[in-house]
VORO-465372 format. One record per residue: residue in one letter; x, y, z of N, C-alpha, C in turn. Coordinates in steps of 0.02 Angstrom, whole numbers, padded with zeros to 5 digits, always signed. Atoms other than C-alpha are relative to their C-alpha. Layout:
N
aXYZXYZXYZ...
//
This chain:
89
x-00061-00034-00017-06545+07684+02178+00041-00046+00045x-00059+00038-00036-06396+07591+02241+00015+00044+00059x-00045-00018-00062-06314+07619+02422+00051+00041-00013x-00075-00044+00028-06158+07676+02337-00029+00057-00013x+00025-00053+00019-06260+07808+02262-00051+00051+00045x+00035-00018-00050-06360+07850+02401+00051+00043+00047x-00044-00003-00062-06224+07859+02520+00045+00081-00024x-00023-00048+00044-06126+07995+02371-00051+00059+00024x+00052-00048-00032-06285+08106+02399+00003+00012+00067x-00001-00021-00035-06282+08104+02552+00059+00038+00045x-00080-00057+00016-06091+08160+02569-00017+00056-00015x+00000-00073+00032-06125+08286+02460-00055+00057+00078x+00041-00065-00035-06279+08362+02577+00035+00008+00061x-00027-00008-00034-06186+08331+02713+00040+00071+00030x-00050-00065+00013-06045+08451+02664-00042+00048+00005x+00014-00065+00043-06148+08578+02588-00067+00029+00034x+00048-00036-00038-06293+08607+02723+00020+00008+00089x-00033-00050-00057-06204+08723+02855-00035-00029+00086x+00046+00011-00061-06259+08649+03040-00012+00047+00042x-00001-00067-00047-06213+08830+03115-00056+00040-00005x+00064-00055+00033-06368+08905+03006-00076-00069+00032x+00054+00048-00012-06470+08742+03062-00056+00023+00084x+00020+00015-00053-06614+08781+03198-00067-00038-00002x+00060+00018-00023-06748+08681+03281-00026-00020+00052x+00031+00003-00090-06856+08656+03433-00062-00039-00026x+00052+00050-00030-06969+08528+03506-00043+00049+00044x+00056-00035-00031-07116+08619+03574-00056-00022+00048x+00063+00058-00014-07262+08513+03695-00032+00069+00024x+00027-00045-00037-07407+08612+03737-00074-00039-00007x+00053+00058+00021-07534+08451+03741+00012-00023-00067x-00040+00062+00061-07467+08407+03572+00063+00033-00008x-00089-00017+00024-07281+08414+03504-00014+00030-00060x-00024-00044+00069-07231+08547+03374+00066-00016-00027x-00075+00017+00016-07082+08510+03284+00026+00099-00045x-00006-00027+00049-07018+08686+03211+00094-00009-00025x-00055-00016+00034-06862+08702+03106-00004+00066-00060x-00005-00025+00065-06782+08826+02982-00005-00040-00056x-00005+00043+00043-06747+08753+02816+00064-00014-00006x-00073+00020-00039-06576+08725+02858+00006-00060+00061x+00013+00015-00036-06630+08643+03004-00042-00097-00002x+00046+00066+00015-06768+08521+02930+00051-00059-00044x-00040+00028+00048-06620+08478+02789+00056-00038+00051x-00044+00021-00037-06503+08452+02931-00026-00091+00027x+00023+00044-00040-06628+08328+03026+00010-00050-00051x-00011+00032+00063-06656+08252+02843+00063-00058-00004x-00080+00037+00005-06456+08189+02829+00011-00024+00074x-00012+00053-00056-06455+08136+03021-00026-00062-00004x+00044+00061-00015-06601+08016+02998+00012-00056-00085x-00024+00046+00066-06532+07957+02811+00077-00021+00026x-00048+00032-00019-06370+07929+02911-00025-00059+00041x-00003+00069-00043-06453+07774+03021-00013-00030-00041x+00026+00088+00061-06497+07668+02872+00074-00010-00031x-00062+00006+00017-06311+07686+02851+00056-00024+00065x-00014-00028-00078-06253+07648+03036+00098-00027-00027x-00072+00021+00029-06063+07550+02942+00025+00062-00015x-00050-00069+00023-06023+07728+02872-00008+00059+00038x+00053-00058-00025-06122+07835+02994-00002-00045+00090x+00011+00018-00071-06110+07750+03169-00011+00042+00075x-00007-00041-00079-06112+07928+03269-00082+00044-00040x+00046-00015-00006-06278+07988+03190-00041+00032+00031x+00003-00014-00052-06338+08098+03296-00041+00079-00014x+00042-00057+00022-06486+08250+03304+00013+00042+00046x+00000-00063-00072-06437+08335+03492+00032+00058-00018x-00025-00091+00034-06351+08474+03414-00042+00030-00007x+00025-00039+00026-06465+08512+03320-00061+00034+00040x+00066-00032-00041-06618+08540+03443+00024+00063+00047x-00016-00071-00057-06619+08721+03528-00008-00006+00074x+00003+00017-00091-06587+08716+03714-00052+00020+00031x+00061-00034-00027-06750+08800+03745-00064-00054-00036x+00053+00043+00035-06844+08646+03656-00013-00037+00077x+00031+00019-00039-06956+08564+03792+00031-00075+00003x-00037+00066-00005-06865+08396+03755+00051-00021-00056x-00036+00008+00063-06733+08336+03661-00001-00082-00044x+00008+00066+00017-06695+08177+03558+00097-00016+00003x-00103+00039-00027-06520+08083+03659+00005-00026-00067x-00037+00045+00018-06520+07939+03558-00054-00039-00074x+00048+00018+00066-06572+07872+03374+00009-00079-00011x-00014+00082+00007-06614+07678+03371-00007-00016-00052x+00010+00030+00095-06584+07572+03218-00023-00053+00009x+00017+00077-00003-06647+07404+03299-00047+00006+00045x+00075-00007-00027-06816+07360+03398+00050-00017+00081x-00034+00017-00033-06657+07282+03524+00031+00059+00034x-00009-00083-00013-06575+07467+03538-00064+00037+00041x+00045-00027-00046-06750+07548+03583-00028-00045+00057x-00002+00010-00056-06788+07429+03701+00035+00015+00058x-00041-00040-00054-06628+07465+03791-00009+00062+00013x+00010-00060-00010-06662+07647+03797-00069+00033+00018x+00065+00012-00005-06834+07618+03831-00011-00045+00065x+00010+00049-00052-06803+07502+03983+00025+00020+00062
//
């Protein structure tokens, strides 16, 4: 599958999976739970297929989507080992 065609798909889900219907929470209770709806999981889905795109997609971004009652959130999504170091340092 080509980029071009990749990138089309992901437009499309973009549009067409509602972020208002999207929930999910980070949970720790000695291990991490991740839950989501399915709205939610589809949402995370198109955030994390937007960083292999960062030229068309440079604001990428999951903090919306985590519920304010999730035990932690996720700021910031690195696309380079240079990025998580900085955010990591």
């Amino acid at each position: 599958m080509r980029d071009e065609d990749i990138l089309k798909f992901l437009n499309e889900l973009d549009i067409h999976i509602p972020k208002g219907e999207a929930e999910a929470k980070l949970v720790a209770y000695g291990e991490t739970v991740l839950y989501a709806n399915k709205e939610g999981f589809l949402r995370m889905a198109v955030e994390l297929m937007k960083c292999a795109f960062e030229e068309t997609y440079p604001d990428a971004c999951m903090n919306y989507l985590l519920d304010k009652d999730s035990d932690f959130r996720i700021d910031n999504l690195a696309r380079t080992k240079e990025q998580l170091d900085f955010f990591s340092s």
